[in-house]
PAMITOR-385927 format. One record per residue (C-alpha): residue in one letter; x, y, z. Coordinates in steps of 0.02 Angstrom, whole numbers. Example, Ala and Ser with C-alpha at 12.3 -4.5 7.8 and 13.67 -1.06 7.14 Angstrom:
+------+--------+--------+--------+
: code :      X :      Y :      Z :
+------+--------+--------+--------+
:    A :    615 :   -225 :    390 :
:    S :    684 :    -53 :    357 :
+------+--------+--------+--------+
END
This chain:
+------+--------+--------+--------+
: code :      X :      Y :      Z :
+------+--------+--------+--------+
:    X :    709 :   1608 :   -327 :
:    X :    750 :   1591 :   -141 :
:    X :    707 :   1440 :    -44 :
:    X :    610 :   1485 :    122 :
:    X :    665 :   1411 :    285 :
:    X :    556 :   1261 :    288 :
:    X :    605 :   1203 :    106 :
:    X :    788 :   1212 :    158 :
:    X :    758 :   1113 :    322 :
:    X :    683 :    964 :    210 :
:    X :    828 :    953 :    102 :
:    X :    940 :    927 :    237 :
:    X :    853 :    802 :    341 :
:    X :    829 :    640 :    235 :
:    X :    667 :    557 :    270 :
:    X :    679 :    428 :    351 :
:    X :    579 :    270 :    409 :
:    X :    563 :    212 :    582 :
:    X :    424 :    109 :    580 :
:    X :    350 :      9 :    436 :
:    X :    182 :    -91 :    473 :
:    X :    192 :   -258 :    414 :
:    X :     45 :   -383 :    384 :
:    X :    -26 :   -496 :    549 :
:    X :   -113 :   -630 :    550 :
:    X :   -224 :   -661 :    394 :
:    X :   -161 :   -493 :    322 :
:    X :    -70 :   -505 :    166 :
:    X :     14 :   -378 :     61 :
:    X :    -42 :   -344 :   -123 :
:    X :    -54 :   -231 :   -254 :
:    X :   -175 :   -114 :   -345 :
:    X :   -215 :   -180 :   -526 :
:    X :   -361 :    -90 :   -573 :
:    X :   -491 :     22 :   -503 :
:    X :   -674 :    -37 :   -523 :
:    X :   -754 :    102 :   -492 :
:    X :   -849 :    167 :   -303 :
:    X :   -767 :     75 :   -154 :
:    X :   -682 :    -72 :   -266 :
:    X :   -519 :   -120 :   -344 :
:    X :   -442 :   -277 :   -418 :
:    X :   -298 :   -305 :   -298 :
:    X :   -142 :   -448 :   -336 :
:    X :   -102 :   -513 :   -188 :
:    X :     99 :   -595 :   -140 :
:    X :     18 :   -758 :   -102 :
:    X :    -22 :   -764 :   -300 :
:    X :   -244 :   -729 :   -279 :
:    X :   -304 :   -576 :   -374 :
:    X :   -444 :   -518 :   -243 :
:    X :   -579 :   -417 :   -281 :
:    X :   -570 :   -288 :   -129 :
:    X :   -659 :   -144 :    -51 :
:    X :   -619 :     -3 :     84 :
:    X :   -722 :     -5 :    237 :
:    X :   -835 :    141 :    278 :
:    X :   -709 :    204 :    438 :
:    X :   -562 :    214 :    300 :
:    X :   -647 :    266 :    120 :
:    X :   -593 :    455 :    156 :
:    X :   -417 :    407 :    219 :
:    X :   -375 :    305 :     98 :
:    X :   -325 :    379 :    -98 :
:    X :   -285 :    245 :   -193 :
:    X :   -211 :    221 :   -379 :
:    X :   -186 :     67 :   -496 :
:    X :      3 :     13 :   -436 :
:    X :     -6 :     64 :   -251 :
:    X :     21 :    -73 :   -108 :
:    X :    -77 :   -110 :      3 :
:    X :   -111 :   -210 :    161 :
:    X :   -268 :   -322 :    124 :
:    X :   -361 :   -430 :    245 :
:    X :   -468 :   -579 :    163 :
:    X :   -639 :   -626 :    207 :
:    X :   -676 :   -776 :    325 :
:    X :   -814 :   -851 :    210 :
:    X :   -749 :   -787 :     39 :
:    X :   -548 :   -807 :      4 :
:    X :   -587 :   -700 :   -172 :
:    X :   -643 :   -558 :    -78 :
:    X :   -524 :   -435 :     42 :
:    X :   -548 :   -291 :    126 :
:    X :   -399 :   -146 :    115 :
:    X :   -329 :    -94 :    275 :
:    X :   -160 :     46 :    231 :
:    X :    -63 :     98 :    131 :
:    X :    116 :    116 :    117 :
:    X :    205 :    262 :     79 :
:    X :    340 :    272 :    -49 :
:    X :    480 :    262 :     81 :
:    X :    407 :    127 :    149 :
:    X :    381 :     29 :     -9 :
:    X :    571 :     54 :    -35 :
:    X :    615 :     -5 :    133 :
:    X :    506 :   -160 :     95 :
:    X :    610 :   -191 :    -55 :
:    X :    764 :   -194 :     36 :
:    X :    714 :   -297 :    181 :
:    X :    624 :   -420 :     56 :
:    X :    451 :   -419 :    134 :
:    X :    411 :   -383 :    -53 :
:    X :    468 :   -446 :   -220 :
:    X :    404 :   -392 :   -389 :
:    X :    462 :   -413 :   -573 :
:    X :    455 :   -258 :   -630 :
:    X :    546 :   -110 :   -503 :
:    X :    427 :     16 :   -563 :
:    X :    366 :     79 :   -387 :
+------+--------+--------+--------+
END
């Protein structure tokens, strides 16, 4: 089967990252353990806290998220269990977190 023009085009050019967000202030990164169901997931956060977070109301049809994604979480002022989810990364930006060693795992599964 022939390859059309723009499938081509994307097989030469490698994609490639030029900007990766990376967590300010109280932001932490984290990720998705488990969905619980509406708005909510269990998310394990880097600075060891499994939070229980949900997407604001601005973001809940941007955002698709699976168990084993990462995320950028912000936790609450009054409530350190609790987080809301602000992005998430892409695969070639999880990657380029790996190498850079903004984030470490045990298992290299992502």
């Amino acid at each position: 089967m022939a390859k059309s023009a723009k499938q081509l085009e994307k097989e030469r050019v490698p994609q490639q990252v030029f900007r990766v967000k990376l967590p300010k202030g109280r932001e932490i990164i984290g990720i998705i353990e488990q969905r619980l169901g509406g708005n909510k997931m269990m998310v394990n956060c880097t600075d060891g806290k499994s939070r229980n977070s949900r997407v604001p109301g601005r973001l809940r049809r941007a955002l698709w998220l699976r168990p084993n994604d990462i995320v950028i979480v912000e936790p609450w002022e009054l409530d350190d269990t609790k987080a809301d989810v602000l992005f998430k990364y892409r695969p070639n930006q999880v990657k380029w977190l790996k190498k850079n060693k903004h984030l470490e795992t045990e298992n290299e599964e992502f």
